[in-house]
DSSP file (Angstrom, degrees, kcal/mol; ACC not computed):
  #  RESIDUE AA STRUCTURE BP1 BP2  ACC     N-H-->O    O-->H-N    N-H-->O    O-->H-N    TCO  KAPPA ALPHA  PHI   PSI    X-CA   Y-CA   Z-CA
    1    1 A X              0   0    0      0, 0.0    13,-0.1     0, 0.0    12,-0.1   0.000 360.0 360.0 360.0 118.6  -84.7  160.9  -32.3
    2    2 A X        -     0   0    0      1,-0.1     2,-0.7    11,-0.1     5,-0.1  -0.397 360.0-126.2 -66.2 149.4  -82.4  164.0  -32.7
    3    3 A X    >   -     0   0    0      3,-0.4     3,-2.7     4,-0.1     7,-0.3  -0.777  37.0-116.5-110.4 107.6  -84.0  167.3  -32.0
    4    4 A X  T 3  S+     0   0    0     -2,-0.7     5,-0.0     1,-0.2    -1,-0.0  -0.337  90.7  12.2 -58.7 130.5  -83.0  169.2  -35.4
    5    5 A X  T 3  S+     0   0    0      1,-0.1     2,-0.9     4,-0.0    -1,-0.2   0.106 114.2  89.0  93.0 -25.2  -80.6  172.5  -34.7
    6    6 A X    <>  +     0   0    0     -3,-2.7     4,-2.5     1,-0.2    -3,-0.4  -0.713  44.9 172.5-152.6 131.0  -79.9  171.5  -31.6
    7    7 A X  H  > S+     0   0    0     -2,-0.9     4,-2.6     2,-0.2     5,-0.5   0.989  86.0  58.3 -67.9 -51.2  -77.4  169.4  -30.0
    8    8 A X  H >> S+     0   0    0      1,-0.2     4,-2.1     2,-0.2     3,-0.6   0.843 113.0  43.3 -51.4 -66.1  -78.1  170.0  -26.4
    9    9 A X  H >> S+     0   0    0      1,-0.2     4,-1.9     2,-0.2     3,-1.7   0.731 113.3  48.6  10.8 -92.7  -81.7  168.7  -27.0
   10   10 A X  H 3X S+     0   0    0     -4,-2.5     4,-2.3    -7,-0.3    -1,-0.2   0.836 112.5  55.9 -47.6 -49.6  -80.7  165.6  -29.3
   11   11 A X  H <X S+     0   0    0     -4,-2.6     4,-2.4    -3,-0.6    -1,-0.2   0.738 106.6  42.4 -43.7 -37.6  -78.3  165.0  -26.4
   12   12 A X  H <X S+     0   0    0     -4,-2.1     4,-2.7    -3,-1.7     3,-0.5   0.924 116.5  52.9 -77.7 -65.9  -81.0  164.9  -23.4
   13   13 A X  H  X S+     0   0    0     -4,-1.9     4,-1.5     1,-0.3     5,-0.2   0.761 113.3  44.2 -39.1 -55.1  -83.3  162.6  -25.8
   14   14 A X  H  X S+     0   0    0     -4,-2.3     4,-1.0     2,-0.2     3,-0.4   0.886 115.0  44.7 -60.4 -56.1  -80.4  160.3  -26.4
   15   15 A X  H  X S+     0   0    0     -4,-2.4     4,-3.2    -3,-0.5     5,-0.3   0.900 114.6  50.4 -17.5 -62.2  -79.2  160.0  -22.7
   16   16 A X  H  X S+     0   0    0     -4,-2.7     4,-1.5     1,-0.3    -2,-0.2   0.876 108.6  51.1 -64.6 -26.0  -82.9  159.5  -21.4
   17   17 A X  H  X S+     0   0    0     -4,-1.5     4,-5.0    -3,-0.4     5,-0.4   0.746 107.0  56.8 -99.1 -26.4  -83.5  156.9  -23.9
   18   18 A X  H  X S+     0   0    0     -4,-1.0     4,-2.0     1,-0.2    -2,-0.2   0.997 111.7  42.8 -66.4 -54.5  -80.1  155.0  -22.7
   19   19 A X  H  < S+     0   0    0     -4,-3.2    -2,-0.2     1,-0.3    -1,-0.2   0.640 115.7  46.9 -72.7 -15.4  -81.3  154.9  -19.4
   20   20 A X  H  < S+     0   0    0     -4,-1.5    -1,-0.3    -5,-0.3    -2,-0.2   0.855 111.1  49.0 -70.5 -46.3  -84.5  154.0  -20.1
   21   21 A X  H  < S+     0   0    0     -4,-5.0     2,-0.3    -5,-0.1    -2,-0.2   0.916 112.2  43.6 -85.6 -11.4  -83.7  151.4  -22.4
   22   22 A X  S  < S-     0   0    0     -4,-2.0     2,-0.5    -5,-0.4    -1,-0.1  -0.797  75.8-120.3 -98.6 139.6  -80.9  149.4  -20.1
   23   23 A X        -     0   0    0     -2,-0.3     2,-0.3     2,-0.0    -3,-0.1  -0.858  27.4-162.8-103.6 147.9  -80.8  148.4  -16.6
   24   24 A X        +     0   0    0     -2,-0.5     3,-0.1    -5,-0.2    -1,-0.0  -0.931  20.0 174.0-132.9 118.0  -77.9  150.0  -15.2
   25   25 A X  S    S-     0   0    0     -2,-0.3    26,-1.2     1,-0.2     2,-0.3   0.432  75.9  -4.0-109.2   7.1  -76.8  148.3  -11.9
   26   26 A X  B     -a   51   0A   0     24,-0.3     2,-0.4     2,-0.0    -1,-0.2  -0.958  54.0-164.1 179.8 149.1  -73.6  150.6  -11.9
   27   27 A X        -     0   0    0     24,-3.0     2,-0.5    -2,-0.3    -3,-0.0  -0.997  13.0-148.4-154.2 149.6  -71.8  153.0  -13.7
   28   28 A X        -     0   0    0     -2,-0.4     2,-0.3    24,-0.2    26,-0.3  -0.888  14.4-160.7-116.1 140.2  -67.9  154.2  -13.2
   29   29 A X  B     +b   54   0B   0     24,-1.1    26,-1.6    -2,-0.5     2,-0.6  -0.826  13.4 175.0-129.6  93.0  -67.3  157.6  -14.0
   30   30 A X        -     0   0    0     -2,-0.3     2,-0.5    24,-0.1    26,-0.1  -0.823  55.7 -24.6-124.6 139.5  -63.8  158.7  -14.7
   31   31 A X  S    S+     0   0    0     -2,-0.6    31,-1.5    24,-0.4    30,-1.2  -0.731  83.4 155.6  93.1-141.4  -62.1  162.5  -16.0
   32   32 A X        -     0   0    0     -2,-0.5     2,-0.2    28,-0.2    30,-0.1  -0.247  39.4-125.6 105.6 158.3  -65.2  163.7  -17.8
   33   33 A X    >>  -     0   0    0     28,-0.1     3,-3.8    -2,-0.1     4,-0.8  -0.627  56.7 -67.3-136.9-159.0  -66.6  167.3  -18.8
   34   34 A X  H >> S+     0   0    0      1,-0.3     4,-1.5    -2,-0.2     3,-0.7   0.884 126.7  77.4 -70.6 -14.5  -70.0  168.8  -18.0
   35   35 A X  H 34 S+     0   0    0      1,-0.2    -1,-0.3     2,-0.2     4,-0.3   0.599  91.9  56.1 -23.6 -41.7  -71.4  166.2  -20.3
   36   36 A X  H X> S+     0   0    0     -3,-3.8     4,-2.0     2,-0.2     3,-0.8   0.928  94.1  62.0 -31.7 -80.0  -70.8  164.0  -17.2
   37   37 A X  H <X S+     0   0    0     -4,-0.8     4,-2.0    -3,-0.7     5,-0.3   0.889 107.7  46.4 -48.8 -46.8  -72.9  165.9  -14.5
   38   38 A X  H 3X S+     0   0    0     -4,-1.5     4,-1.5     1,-0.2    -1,-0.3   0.893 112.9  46.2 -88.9 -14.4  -76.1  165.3  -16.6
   39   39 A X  H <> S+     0   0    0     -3,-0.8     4,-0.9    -4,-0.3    -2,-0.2   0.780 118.3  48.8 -70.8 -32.5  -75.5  161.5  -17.3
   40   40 A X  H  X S+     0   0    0     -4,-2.0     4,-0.8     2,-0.2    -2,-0.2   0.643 114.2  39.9 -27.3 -61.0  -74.7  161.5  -13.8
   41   41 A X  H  X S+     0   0    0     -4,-2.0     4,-3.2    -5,-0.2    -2,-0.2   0.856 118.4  44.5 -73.9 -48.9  -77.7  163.3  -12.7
   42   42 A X  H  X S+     0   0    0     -4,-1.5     4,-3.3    -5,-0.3     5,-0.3   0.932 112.3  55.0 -78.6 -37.7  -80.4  161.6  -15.2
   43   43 A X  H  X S+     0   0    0     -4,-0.9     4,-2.4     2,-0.2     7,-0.2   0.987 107.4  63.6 -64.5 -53.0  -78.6  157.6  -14.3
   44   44 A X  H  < S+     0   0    0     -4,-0.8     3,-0.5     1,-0.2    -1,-0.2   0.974 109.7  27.6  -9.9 -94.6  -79.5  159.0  -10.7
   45   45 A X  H  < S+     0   0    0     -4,-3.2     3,-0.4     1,-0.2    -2,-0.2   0.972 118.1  57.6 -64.1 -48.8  -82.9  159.2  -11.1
   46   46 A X  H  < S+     0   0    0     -4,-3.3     2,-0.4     1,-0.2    -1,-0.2   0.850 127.2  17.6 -32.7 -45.2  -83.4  156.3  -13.8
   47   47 A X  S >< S+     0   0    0     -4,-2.4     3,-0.9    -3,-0.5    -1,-0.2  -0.918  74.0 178.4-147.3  88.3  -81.9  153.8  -11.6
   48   48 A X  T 3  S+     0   0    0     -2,-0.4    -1,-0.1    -3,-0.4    -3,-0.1   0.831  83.5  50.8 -83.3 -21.0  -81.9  155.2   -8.1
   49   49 A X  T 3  S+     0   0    0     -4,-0.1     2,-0.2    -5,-0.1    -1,-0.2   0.213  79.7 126.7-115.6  36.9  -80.3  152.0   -6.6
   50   50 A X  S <  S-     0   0    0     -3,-0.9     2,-0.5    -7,-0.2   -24,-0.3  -0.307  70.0-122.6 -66.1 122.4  -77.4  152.1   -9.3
   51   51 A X  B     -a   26   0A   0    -26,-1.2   -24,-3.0    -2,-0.2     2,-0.3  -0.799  29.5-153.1 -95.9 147.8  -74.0  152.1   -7.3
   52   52 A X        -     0   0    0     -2,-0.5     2,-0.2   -26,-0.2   -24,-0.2  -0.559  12.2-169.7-103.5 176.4  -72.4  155.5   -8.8
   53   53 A X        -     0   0    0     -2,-0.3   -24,-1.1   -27,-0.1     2,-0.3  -0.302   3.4-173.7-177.2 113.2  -68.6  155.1   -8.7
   54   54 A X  B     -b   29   0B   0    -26,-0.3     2,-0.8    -2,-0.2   -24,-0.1  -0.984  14.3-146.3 -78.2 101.2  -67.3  158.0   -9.3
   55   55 A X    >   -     0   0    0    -26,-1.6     3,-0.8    -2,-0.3   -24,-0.4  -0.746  17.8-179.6-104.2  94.2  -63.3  157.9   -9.7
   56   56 A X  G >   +     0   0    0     -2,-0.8     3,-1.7     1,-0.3    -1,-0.2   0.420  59.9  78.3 -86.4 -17.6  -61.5  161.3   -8.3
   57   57 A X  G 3  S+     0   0    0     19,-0.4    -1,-0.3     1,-0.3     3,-0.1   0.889  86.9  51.3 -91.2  -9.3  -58.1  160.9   -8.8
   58   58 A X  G <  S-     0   0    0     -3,-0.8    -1,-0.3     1,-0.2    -2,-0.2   0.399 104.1-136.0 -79.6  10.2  -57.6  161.5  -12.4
   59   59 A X    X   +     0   0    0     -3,-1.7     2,-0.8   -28,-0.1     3,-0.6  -0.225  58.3 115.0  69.2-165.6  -59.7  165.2  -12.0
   60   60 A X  T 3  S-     0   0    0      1,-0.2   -28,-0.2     2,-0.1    -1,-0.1  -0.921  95.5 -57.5 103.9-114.0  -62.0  166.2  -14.2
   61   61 A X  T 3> S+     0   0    0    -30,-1.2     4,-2.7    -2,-0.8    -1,-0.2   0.094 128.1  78.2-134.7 -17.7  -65.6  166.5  -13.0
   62   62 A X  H <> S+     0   0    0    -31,-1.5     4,-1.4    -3,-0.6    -6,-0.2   0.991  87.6  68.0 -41.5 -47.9  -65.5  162.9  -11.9
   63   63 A X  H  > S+     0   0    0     -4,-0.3     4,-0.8     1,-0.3    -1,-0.2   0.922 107.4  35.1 -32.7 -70.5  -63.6  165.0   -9.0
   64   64 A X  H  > S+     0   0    0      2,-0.2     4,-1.3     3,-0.1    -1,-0.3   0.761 111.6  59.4 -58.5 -39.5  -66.8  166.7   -7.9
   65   65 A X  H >< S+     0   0    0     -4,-2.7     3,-3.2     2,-0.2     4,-0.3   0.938 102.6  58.0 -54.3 -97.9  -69.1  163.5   -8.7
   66   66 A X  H >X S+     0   0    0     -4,-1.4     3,-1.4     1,-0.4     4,-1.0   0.319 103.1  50.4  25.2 -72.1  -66.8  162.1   -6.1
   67   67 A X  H >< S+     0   0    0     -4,-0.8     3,-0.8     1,-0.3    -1,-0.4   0.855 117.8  41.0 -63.0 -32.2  -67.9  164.9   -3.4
   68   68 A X  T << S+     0   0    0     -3,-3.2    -1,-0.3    -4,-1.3    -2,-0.2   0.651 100.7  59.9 -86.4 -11.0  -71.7  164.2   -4.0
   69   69 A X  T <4 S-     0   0    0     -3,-1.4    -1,-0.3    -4,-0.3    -2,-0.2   0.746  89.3-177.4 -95.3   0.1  -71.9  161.1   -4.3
   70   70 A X    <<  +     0   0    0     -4,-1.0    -3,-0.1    -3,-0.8    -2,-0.1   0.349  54.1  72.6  55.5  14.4  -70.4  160.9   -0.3
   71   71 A X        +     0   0    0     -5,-0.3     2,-0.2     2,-0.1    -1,-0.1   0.490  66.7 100.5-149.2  37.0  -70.0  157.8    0.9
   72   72 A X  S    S-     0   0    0     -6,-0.3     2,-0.4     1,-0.1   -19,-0.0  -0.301  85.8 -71.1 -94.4 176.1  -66.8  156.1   -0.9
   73   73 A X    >   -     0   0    0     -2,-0.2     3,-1.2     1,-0.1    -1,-0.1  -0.586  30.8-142.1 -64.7 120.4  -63.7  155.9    0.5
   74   74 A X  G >  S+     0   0    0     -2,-0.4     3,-0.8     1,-0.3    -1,-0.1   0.471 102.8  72.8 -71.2  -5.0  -61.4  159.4    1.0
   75   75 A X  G >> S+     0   0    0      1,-0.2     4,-1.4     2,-0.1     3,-1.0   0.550  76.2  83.7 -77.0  -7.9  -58.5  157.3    0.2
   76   76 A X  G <4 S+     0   0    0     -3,-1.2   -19,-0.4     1,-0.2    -1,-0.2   0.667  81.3  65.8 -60.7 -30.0  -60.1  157.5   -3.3
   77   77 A X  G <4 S+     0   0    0     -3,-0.8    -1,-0.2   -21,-0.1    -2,-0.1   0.662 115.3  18.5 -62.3 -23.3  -58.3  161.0   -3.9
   78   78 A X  T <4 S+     0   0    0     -3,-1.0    -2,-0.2    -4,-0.1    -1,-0.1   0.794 106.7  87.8-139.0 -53.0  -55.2  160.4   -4.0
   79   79 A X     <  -     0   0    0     -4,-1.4   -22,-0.2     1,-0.1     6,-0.0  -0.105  47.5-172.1 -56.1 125.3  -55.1  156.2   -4.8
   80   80 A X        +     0   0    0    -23,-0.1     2,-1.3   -24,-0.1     3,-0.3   0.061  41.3 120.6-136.6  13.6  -55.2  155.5   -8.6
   81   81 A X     >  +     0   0    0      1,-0.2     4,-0.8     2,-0.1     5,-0.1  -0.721  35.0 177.8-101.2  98.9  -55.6  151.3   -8.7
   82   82 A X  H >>  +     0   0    0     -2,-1.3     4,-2.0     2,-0.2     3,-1.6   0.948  68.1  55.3 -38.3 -66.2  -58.3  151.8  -10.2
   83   83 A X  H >> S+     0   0    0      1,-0.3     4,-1.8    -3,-0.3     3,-0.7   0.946 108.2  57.7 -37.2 -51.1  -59.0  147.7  -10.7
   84   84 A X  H 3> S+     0   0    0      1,-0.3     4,-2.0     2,-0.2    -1,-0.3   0.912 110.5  39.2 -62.7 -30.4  -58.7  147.6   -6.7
   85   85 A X  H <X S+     0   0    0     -3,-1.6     4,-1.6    -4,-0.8    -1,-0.3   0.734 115.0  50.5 -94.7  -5.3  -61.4  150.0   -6.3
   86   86 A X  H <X S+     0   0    0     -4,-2.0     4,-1.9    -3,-0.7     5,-0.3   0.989 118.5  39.0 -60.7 -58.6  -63.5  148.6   -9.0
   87   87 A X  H  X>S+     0   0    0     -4,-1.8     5,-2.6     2,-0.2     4,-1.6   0.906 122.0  46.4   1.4 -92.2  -63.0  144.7   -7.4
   88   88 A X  H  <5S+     0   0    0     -4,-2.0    -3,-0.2     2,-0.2    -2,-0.2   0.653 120.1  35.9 -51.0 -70.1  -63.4  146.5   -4.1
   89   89 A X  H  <5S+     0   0    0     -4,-1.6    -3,-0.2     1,-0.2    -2,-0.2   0.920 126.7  35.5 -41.7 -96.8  -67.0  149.1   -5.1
   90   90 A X  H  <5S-     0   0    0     -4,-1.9    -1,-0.2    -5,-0.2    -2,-0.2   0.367 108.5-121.3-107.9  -6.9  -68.8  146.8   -7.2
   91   91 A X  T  <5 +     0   0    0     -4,-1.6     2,-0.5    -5,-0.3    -3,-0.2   0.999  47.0 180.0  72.5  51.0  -67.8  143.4   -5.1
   92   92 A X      < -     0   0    0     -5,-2.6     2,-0.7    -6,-0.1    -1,-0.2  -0.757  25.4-133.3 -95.8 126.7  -66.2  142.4   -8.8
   93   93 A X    >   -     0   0    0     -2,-0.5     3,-2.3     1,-0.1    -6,-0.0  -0.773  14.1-160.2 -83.0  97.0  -64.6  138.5   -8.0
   94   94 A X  T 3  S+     0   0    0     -2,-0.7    -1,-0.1     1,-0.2    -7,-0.0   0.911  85.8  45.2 -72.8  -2.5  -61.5  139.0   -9.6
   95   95 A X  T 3  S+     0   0    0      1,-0.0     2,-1.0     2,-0.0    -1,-0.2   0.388  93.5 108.5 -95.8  -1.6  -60.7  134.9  -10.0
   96   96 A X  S <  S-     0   0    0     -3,-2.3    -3,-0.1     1,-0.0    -1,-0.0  -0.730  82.3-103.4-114.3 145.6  -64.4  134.5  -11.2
   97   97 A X        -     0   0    0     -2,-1.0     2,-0.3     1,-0.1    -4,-0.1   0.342  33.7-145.3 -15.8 142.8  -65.0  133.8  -15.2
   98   98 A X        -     0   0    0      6,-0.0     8,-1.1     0, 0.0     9,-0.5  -0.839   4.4-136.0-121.1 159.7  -66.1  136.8  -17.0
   99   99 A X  B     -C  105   0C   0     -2,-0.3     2,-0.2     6,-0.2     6,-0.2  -0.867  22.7-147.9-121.7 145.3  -68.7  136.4  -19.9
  100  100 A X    >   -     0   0    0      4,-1.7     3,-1.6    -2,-0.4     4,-0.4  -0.624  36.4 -71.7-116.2 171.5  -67.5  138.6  -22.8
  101  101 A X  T 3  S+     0   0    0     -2,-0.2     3,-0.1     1,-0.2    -1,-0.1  -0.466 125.8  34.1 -65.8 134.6  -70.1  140.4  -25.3
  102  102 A X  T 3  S-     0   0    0     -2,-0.2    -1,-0.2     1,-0.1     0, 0.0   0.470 127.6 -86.3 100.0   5.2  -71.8  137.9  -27.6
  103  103 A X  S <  S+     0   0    0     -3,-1.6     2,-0.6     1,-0.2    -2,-0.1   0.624  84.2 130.1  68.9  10.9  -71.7  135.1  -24.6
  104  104 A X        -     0   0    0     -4,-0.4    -4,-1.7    -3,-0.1    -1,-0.2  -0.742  54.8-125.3 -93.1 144.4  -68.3  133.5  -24.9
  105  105 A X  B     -C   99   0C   0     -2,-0.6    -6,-0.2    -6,-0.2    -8,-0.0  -0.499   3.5-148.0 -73.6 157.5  -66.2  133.1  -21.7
  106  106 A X        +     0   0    0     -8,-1.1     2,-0.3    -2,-0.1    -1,-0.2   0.317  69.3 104.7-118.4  -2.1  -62.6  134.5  -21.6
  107  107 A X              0   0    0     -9,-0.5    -2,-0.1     1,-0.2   -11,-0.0  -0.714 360.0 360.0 -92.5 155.6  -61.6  131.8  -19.2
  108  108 A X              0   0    0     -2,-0.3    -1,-0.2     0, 0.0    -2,-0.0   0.331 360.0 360.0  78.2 360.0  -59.5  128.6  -20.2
């Protein structure tokens, strides 16, 4: 429910209520403004065993996510295939079937 007058407000309510209402086994974070750092922060705590991936090399505040979340790869700074470190971070199979929204498979 939005908090009348005031966005930051309506903003936390809306956040908290994402993370409440979905389980979130990962989230990718790339660019971003401070909007970030508190989606960041609250998916944190919601979901504490959430793999964060945070992607540094396009800047942004992802850049900073990067330093905190401390224990990705430092080749991460400067390397910008993204797909390999998605694969690579979230143990994504890239040869297996993907299920698209609404349940149909994109393969064959």
């Amino acid at each position: 429910m939005p908090v009348e007058g005031d966005m930051d407000a309506s903003l936390e309510v809306m956040r908290r209520a994402m993370f409440r209402d979905y389980a979130f086994h990962a989230a990718v974070f790339v660019g971003g403004m401070e909007g970030v750092i508190d989606e960041f922060d609250l998916l944190r705590n919601a979901a504490p065993n959430a793999r964060l991936v945070p992607i540094p090399a396009p800047g942004g505040v992802s850049r900073e996510l990067f330093e905190r979340v401390g224990n990705l790869p430092d080749e991460m700074s400067t390397r910008t295939d993204f797909t390999y470190w998605l694969y690579r971070l979230l143990d994504i199979d890239p040869s297996e079937p993907r299920i698209l929204a609404g349940g149909s498979s994109d393969a064959g």
